[in-house]
N, C-alpha and C positions, 0 to 999 in steps of 0.2 A: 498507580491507580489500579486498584483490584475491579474484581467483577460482583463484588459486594458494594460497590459505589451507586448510595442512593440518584445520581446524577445518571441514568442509563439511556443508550441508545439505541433501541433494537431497530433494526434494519431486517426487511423480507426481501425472499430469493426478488419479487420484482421491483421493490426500490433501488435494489443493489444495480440489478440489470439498466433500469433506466440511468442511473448515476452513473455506470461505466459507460453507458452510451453517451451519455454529457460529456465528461471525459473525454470520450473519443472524439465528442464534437469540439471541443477545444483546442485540441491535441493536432487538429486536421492540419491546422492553421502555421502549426511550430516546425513541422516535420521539410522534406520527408523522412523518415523515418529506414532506415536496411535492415533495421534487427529491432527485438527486441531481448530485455533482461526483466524476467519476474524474481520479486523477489519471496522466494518461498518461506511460507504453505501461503502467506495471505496474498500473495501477489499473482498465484497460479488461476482464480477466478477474471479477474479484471484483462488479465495481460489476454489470456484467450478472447474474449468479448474486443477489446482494444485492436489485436491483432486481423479478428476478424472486419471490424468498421475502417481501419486503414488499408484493410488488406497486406500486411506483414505477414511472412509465410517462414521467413528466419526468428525462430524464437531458441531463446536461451534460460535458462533459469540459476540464479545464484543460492546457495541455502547458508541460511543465517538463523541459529536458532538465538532466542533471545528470551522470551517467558518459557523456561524449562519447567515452570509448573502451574501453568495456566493465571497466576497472580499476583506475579512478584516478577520486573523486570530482573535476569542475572547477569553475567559477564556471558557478550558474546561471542559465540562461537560458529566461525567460516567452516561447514559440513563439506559444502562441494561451491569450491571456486568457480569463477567465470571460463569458458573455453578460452584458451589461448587467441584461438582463431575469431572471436568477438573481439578481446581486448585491445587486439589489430589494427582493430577502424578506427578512424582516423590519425593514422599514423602512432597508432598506442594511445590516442587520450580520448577517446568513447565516440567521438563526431560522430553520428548519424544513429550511433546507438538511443534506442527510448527503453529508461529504467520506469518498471511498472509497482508498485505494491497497496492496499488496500489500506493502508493508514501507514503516517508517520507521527510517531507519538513525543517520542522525545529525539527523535533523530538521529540519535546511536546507529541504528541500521543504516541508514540512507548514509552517515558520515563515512560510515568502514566504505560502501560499496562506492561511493564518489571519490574516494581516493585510488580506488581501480579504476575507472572509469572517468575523469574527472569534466573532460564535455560532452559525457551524457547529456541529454535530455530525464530531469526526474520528475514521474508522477503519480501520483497517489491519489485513491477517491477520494477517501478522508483525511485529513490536516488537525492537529492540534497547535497553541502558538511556539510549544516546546524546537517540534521539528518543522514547521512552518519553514522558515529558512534555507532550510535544504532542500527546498520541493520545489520545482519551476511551475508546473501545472497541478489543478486541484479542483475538487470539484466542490466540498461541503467543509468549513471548519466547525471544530465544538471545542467545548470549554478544555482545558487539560484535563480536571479532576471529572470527565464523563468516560464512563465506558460503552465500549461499541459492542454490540450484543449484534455480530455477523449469522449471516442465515446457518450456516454450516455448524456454527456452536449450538444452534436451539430446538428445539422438540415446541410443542404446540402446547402452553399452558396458560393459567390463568394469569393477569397481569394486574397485581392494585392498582388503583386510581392513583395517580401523584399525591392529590390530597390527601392519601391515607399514610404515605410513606414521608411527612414532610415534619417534622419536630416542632412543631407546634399548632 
């Protein structure tokens, strides 16, 4: 899915905030929680908001690039692994760890990091049905072929009516 997909879904800095609070309210219920794992860049919003409403003070961050050009998923690539010292809990297989990131699309990401990790806790604001599967918690699903137009990618511009962008 590009970011040319007539199917868009722009999200602002405060739906995103209320949705990670949802999230967090969901999330209250699974935990507790000792640490957390964002999964970077889209997982560094949420996980701080998340961390903040549980009060998690251990945070971690994994880096997983995967769209190298903003529009085409590529072969991914582990930047900077998990700390040893997370990988730890519970006795090497994630227990009490909570994996944070901003969408799972097709699950590729979430699959590499749940095999480090494998009884994390995984959660994500937004869900597609691709990577649905891998997600334990969730707060919004959309179709696969939508794309999420996050506050951080946008500038303030005009937006057409649906009606004007629909093929017939």
């Amino acid at each position: 899915m590009s970011p040319t997909s007539p199917k868009a879904f722009p999200v602002s800095w405060d739906q995103f905030h209320r949705d990670c609070r949802a999230l967090a309210w969901r999330l209250a219920s699974a935990g507790p929680f000792e640490a957390i794992v964002c999964i970077t860049r889209g997982g560094l919003v949420p996980a701080a908001i998340v961390a903040r409403e549980l009060d998690v003070r251990l945070i971690e961050s994994v880096c997983i690039a995967s769209y190298h050009d903003y529009k085409n998923q590529g072969e991914l690539q582990v930047l900077k692994d998990i700390a040893p010292s997370i990988k730890a809990f519970g006795e090497g297989s994630g227990k009490g760890v909570l994996v944070v990131d901003d969408l799972t699309d097709t699950g590729k990401t979430a699959r590499i990091v749940r095999d480090m990790l494998p009884n994390a806790h995984f959660a994500a604001v937004y869900a597609k049905p691709a990577g649905r599967p891998l997600i334990d918690t969730f707060v919004t699903e959309v179709s696969q072929d939508t794309w999420i137009y996050f506050p951080w990618d946008m500038g303030l511009a005009y937006q057409a009516p649906i009606r004007e962008g629909s093929a017939g």
